[in-house]
N, C-alpha and C positions, 0 to 999 in steps of 0.2 A: 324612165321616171323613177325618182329615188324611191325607196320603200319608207312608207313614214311611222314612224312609232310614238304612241302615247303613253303615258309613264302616270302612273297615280299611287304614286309613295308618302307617306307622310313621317319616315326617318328620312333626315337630310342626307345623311353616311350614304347610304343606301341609293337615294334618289341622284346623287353627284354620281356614284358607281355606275350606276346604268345611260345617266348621260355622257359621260367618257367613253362609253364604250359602245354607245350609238354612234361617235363621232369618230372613233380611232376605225370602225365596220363600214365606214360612209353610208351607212343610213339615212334617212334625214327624221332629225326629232321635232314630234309634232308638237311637244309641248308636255308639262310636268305642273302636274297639280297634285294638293294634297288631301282634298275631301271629295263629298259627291256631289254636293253643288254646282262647282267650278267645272266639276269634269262635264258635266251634262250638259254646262253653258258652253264647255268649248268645243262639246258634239254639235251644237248647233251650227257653228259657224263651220266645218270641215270634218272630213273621216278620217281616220287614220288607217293603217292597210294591215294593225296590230296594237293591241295593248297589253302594258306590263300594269298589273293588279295586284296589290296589295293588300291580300285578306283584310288586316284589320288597315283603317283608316280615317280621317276628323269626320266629320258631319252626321248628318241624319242616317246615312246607311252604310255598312260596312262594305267591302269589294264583291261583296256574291252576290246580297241586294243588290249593288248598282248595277251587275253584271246582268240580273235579273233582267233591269230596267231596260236597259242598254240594248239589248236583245230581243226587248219588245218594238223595237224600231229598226233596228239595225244588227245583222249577222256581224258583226266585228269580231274575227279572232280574237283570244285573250288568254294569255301568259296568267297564271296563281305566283305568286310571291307569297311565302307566310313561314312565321316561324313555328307557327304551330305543326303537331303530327300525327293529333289524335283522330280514330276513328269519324267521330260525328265534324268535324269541320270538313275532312277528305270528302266526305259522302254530299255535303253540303255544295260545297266545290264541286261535285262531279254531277248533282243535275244542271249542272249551266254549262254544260258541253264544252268544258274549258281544251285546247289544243295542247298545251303543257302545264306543271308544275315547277317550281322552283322552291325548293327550301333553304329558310335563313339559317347558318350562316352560311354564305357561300363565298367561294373566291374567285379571281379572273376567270380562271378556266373554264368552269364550270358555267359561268353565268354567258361565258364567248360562248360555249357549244350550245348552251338552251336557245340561247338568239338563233345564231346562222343554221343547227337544224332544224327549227321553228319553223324561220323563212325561206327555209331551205325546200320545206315539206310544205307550205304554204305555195310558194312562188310553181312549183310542180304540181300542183293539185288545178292553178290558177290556169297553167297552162295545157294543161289536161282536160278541164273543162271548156276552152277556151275552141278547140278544133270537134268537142261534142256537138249534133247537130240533132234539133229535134228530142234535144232531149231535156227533161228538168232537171236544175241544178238542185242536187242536195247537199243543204251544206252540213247537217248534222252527221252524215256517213261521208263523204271526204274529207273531213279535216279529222277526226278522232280515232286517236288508238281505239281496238276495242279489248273488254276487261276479258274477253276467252280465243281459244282458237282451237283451231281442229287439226290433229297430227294423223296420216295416213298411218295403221300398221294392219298390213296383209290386206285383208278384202273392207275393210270397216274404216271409220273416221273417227277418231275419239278426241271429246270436247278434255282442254286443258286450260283451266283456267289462269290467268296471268299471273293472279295474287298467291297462287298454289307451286309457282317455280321456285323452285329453290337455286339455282345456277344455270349456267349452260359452258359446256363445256364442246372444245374445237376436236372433231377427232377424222381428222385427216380433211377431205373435202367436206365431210358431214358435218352435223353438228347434235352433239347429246345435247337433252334435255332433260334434267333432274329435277323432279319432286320429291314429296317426302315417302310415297308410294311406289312409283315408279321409275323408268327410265325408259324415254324414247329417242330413239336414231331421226333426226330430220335428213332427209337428202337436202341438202343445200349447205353453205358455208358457213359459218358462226357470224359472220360480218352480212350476211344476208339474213338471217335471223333476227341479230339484235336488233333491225334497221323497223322490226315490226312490232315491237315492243317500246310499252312507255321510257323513254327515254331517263326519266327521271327518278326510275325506279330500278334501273341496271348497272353495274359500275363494274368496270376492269380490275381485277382482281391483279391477273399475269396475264400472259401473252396470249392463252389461249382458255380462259375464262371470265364469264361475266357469272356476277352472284346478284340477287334481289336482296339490297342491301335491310328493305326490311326485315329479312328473314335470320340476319345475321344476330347469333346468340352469342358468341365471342371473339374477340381478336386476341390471339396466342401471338403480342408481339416479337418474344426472344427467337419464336421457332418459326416464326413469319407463314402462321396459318390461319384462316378464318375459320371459323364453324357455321353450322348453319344446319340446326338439332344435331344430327350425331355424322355428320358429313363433315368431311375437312378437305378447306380450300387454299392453294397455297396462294400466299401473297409476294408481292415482288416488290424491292427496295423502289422503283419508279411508281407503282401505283397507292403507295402505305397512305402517301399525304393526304390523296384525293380520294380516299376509301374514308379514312379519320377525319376527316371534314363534314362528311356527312352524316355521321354517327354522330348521336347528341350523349358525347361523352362529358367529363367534368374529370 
């Protein structure tokens, strides 16, 4: 059964983008509205198995309200779209247990990988639950990154919170992990790592680092290095575009 997605954009630009690229993924799209009305009228008649949400939007409620609503009935996955980046929207967005973000302005790539690891992370969770027996399903703790996590060093556990990374860097099978404080070795591989982390908040730097692009203080484009307070990251001619794309430069 196709996977079906519902779209509630109220830019056309925007809304034509993610239905092209429902169709070009073989998804099936469930359908594209632009307020909270319509959307709610067409929750009535079918589910969708995902929705792409557009913070602000036409009608009586904006995308967190609806989401609100939406989830007083219905557990429906749901994608953030917003151009916004400030503090009190994020937080707004993040009591509705949203599965990902997406920030405008975005391009193919970017918007192809939030899809397929979405459903990627979706469709595995689905199926995971699916050979559970006896047991309740939670969907608040299976579909959400969560904002901390805990690094073994020596005999103790210690909480690192996700908005407190500053990079991650690949160092042989390991993987560092850099704050502003510290630095810890994870045993596992950088590519096992970033796979536990908000998606939307990590971006390849070079080949063998990810940086929290919020945490990024400059781009030194002649010398092709980021910063990130007084850390410097090198950046590589393949990843500059898709690192500047999401920095709300002018």
């Amino acid at each position: 059964m196709a996977f079906k997605i519902l779209i509630v954009e109220d830019e056309e630009l925007y809304a034509d983008k993610l239905e092209m690229l429902i169709d070009k993924l073989e998804y099936e799209h469930f359908g594209t509205v632009d307020n909270s009305k319509d959307a709610l009228a067409l929750l009535e008649k079918g589910l969708p198995d995902l929705i792409l949400m557009d913070v602000h939007i036409h009608g009586e409620h904006d995308g967190i309200e609806l989401t609100d609503l939406i989830h007083q009935k219905h557990l429906i996955p749901v994608v953030f779209i917003t151009s916004l980046q400030d503090e009190l929207t994020y937080n707004r967005a993040s009591r509705t247990k949203p599965v990902n973000f997406l920030a405008k302005p975005f391009n193919e790539i970017q918007l192809q990988r939030t899809i397929e690891l979405t459903v990627k992370n979706l469709q595995k969770e689905e199926e995971k639950n699916s050979v559970k027996s006896g047991k309740e399903e939670n969907w608040e703790n299976d579909f959400l990154f969560e904002d901390h996590f805990f690094i073994k060093t020596r005999q103790k556990l210690e909480k690192v919170a996700v908005h407190d990374v500053l990079y991650l860097e690949q160092d042989g099978r390991y993987c560092q992990v850099h704050t502003d404080s510290k630095k810890f070795l994870v045993r596992m591989p950088m590519s096992e790592m970033i796979k536990r982390l908000p998606p939307q908040l990590f971006i390849q730097t070079h080949r063998s680092f990810f940086v929290n692009y919020k945490k990024v203080s400059s781009v030194d484009l002649q010398d092709s290095i980021v910063l990130l307070n007084e850390k410097h990251v090198p950046l590589s001619k393949r990843n500059k575009e898709e690192l500047l794309s999401k920095l709300d430069w002018i």
